[in-house]
N, C-alpha and C positions, 0 to 999 in steps of 0.2 A: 504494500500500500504506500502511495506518496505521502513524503511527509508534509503537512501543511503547516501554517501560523495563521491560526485563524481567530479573529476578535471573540473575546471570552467576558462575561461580567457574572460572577457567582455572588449569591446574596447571602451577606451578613448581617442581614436582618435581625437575625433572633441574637445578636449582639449590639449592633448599631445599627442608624436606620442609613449611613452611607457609605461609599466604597473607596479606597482608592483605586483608582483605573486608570491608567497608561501604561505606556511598556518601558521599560528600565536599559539600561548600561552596562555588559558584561564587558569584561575584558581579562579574556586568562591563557593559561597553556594546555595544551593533551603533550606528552611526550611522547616522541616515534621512537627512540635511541634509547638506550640503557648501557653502561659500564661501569665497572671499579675495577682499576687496576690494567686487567685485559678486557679491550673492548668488544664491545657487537658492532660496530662499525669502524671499519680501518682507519679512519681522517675523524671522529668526531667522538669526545667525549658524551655529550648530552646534544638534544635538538629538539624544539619544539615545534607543534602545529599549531599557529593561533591563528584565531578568529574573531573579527573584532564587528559588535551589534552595537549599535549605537540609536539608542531609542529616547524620548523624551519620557520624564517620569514625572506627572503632576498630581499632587494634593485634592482632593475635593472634598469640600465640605469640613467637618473638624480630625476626619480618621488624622492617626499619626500615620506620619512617613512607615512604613515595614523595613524592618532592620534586615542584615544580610549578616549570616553568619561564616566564619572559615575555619573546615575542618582539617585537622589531621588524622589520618586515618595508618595506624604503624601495626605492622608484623613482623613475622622473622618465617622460618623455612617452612614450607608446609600451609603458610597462613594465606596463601593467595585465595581459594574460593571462599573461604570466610571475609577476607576484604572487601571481596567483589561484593558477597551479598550484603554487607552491612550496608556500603555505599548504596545498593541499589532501596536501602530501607532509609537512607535519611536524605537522598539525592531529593535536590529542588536548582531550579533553574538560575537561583536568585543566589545561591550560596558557589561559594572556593571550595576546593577538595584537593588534599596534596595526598598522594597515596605512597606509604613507603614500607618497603618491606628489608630488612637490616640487611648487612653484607654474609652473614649467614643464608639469608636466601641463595637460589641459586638465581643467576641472573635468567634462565626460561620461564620464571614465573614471573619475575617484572617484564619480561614479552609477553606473558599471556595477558595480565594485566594491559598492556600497552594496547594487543590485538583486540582486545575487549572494547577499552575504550575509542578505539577507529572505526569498532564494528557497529557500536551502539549509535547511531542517526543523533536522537537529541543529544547527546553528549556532544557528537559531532559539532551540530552546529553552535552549541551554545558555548563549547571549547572553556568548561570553567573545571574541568577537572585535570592535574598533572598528575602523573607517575614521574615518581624521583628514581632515575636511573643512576645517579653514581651512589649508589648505598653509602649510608653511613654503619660504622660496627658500632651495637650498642650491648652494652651490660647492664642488666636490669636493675641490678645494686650499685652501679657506678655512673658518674657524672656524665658518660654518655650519651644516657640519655637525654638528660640536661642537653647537651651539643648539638642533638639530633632534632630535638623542637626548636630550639632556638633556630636554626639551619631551616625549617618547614616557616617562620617565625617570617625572619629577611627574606624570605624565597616571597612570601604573600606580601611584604612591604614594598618589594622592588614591583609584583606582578598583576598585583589586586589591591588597586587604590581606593575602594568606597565600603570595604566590611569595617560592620561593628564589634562582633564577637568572634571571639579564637574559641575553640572545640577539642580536645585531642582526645581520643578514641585510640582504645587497640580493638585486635581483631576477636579478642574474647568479648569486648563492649554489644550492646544490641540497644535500638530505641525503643519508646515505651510509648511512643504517639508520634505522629506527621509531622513533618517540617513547615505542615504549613499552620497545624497546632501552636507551634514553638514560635513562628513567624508572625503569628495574629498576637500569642500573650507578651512576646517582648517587646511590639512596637508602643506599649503604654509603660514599657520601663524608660528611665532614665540611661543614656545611655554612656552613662560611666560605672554603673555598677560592673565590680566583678566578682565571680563566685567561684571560691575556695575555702574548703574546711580548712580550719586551723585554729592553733591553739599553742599560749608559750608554757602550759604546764607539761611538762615533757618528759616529767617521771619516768619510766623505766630508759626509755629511748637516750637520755642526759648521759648512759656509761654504757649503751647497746650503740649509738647511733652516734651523740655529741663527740663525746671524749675519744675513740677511736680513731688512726687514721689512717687510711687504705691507700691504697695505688691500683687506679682502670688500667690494667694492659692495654685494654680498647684504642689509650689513648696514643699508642706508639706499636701496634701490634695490627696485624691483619688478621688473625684470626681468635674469635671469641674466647676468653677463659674466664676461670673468678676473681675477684680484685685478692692481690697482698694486702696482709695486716703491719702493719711496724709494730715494731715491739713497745715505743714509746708510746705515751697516752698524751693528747693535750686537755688543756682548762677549757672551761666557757670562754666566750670572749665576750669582751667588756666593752668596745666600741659600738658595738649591737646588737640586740636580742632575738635571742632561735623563734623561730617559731617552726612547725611541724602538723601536718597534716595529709590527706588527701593526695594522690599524685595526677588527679584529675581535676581541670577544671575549666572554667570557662571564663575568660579574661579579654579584655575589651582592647581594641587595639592601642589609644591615650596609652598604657600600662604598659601594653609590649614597646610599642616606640622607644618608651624610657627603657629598657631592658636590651633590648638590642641597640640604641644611640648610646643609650648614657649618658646625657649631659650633664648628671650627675655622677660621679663615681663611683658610688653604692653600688650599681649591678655587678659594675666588674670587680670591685672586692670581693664581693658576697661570692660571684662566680669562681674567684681564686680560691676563697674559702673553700666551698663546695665542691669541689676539685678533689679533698681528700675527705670526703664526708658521704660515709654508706647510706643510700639511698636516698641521695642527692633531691631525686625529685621529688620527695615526700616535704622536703625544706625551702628550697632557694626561689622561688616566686612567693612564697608565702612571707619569708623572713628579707626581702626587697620591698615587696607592698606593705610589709606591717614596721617598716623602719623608714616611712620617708613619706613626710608631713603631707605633701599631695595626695597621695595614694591610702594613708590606711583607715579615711574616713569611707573609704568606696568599695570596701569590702561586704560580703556576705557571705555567711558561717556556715557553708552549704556546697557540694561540689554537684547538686542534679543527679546525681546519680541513686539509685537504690541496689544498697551493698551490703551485704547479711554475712555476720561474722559470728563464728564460734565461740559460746563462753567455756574458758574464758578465750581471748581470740589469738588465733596464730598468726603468723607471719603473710600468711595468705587468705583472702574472703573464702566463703563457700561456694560451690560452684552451686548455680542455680538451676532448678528444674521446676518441673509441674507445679509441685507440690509449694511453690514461692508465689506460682500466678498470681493470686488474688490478694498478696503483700505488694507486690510490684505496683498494681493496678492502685490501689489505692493510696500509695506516697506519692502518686502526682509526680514524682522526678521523672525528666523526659529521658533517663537513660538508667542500666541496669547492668552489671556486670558481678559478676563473670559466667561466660558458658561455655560449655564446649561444642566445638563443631556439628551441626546438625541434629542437638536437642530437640525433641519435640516441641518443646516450650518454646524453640523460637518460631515452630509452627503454628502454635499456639497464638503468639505474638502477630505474626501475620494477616494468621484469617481476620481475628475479633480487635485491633487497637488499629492496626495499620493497613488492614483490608486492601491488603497485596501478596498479588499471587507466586508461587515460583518464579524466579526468576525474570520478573517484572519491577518497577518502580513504584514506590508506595504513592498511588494518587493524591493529587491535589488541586486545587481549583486549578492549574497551567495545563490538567489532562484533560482534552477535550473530544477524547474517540468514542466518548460508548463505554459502558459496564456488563456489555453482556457476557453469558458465560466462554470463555476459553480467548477473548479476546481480549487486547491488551489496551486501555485507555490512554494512556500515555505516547502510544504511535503519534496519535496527530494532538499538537500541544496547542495551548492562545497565548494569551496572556501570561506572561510569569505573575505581574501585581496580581493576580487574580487569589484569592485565598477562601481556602473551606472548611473551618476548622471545625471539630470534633468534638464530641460530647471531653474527648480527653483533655479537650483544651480549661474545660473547667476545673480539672483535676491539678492542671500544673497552679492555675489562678487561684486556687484554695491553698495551693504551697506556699506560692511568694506570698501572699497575702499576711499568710503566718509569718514569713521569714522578715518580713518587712513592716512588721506592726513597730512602732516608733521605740516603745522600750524594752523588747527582745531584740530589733535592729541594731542599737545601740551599742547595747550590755554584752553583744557577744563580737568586738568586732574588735579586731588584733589586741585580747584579752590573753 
């Protein structure tokens, strides 16, 4: 079937009595190339295919502007069809997608990946999805991974100049409602909030985490191992205070700028700090935004996610199945981890939240083919502004609502 762009207005009615309607400004990359090290192409490191839409986006009535969010979506070997499907569950027209899979992959799965996204039409044309071909090696306990978000971080500062919010996702992550759910409740946010759990009481973690100091191979090595311990221990540091939480979160671009520019020096201290600090990402966005007078009033004590831990709890969440559905369902977080590979429960997920089929794109007001059965609505798209949110979308709006009441907003924000 040809693909079309056809004018769309879906009603928001049972929300507000008006829409916004016009078509928007993408501008990103699909990568064709992939390498580290030894290339897939004789003459070229990396290459992109970009496509550049340039639409006019206007206001009517009092709706807010709809925010655009940018994801990172990261694996390691093995994790390519899981990528693919997560993507295909939080894909929207409107949003960035950086897809990376570590230097532990092999590189035929960031081609199949690549092949994917050539083969898919809307991705085609709307060209807002990249696959990162020169792999970064990341160690899950070491500052690598820190290196490898930052690195997806600059890649969408230099690439995609109009998102509001960063996203990072692994390929165990799954969402828990539509992008256009998520797109409809945070266009009445402000948009300088960012959400990350955290917290500077850091009891056990202060001589598990704090005082210990390791070395990434990662950082000087091509292939993956566990970080060294030094025998020595250090103190707290007194210049500024730990904070620890979540390695998940959702952070507004204002926040990353400062983070990858710097115009203050904090990121890159904190950064050198974290350099020998076990599981880096659990700390160093958080102990940056809760140490620097602009930023740590714009926190919320919250990372979206719904994550179920063992009491007392281990070093790793619970893997989620069936038996969590109807906890998931009701924390309103639009995301949920951890699962494994083709759990029921992400079928589950599918049919009844995100009412998207195999290997299809989770509908939204931009799908404008048709719902019949065995057919794919999302073939022929309209409008990206176009937005149709979901009974789930009240779920998230019963979250922030809590998260955002003035004196639990407050009281828990880089405490």
């Amino acid at each position: 079937m040809k693909r079309a762009q056809l004018p769309y207005s879906p009603d928001r009615s049972w929300l507000l009595p008006l829409l916004v309607i016009s078509i928007i400004s993408l501008t990103f990359l699909l990568a064709l190339t992939f390498t580290h090290g030894k290339s897939l192409s004789s003459n070229t490191d990396f290459s992109f295919h970009q496509r550049k839409f340039t639409f006019s986006e206007g206001v009517y009535g009092r709706l807010p502007k709809l925010p655009r969010f940018a994801y990172l979506i990261s694996g390691t070997k093995g994790d390519g069809p899981s990528v693919k499907r997560l993507l295909q569950a939080v894909y929207h027209p409107r949003n960035y997608y950086i897809l990376h899979l570590d230097l532990e992959a092999p590189d035929s799965e960031r081609l199949e990946l690549a092949k994917y996204m050539k083969s898919e039409g809307v991705v085609r044309e709307f060209g807002n999805v990249m696959v990162i071909g020169k792999a970064d090696l990341v160690t899950s306990k070491g500052p690598t991974m820190i290196a490898s978000t930052l690195h997806a971080v600059a890649i969408l500062l230099k690439e995609a100049k109009d998102w509001d919010w960063f996203v990072n996702l692994s390929a165990s992550d799954y969402p828990l409602m539509s992008q256009d759910d998520m797109v409809h409740i945070f266009s009445y946010l402000p948009r300088d909030l960012n959400f990350l759990e955290h917290t500077s009481s850091i009891g056990w973690k202060e001589h598990q985490r704090a005082r210990p100091i390791i070395i990434d191979p990662g950082l000087y090595h091509s292939k993956k191992s566990g970080v060294f311990w030094a025998k020595e221990r250090r103190s707290l540091p007194a210049s500024f205070k730990l904070f620890m939480g979540s390695a998940w979160v959702v952070l507004t671009k204002s926040f990353l700028e400062f983070c990858v520019w710097g115009w203050d020096n904090l990121p890159r201290t904190l950064l050198m700090y974290y350099t020998n600090f076990l599981s880096s990402p659990e700390g160093y966005f958080h102990t940056v935004i809760c140490n620097h007078k602009d930023y740590q009033n714009t926190t919320v004590n919250h990372d979206l996610h719904y994550i179920r831990w063992d009491n007392p709890p281990k070093q790793h969440p619970m893997t989620l199945t069936l038996e969590h559905f109807d906890d998931m369902v009701q924390s309103g977080a639009p995301f949920a981890r951890k699962f494994t590979r083709d759990d029921p429960v992400l079928k589950k997920i599918d049919k009844e939240l995100l009412r998207r089929s195999n290997g299809q794109f989770t509908p939204g007001g931009w799908c404008v083919g048709g719902s019949f059965p065995g057919t794919d609505p999302c073939v022929i798209y309209g409008n990206p502004n176009a937005v149709k949110p979901t009974v789930s979308s009240k779920r998230l709006e019963k979250l922030l609502v809590q998260l955002l009441e003035s004196e639990r907003f407050r009281s828990k924000q880089c405490k």
